[in-house]
C-alpha positions in Angstrom: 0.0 0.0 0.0 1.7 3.4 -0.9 0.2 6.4 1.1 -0.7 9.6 -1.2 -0.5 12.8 0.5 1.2 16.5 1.0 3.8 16.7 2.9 5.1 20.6 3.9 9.0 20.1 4.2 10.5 24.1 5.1 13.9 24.3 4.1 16.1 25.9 6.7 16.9 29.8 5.9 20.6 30.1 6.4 23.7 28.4 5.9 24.9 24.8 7.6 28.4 25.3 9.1 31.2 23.7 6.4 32.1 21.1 8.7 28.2 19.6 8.7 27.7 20.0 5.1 30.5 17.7 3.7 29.6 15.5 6.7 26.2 15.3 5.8 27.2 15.0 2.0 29.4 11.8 3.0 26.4 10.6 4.7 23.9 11.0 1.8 26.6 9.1 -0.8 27.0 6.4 1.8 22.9 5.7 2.2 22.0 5.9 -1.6 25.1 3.9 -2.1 23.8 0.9 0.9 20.2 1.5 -0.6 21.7 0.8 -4.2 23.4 -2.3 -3.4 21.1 -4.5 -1.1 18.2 -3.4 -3.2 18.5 -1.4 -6.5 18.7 1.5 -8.7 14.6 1.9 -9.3 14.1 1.0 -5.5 16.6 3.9 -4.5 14.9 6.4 -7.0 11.4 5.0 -5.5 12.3 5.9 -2.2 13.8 9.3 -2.5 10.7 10.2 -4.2 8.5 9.0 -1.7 8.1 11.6 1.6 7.1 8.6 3.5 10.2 6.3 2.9 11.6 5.9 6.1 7.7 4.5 7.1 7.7 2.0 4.2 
């Protein structure tokens, strides 16, 4: 069952600190890459393009 919806997501107004934003970027390559590799490619894009992944 996939859940429809709107979800409001704000985006923060200023700037992270450096140090956090390559951290986080490290972080991001390592969870697509984990997501890519146990499941697959159109399994990665489905999530990221779901608001509700983490719930699936």
């Amino acid at each position: 069952m996939q859940r429809r919806g709107a979800v409001n997501l704000p985006l923060h107004g200023g700037h992270p600190p450096g140090w956090l934003f390559s951290r986080m970027v490290k972080l991001s390559g390592a969870l697509a890459s984990v997501i890519i590799e146990e499941y697959s490619m159109e399994e990665f894009l489905n999530r990221i393009s779901n608001p509700y992944w983490t719930i699936i």
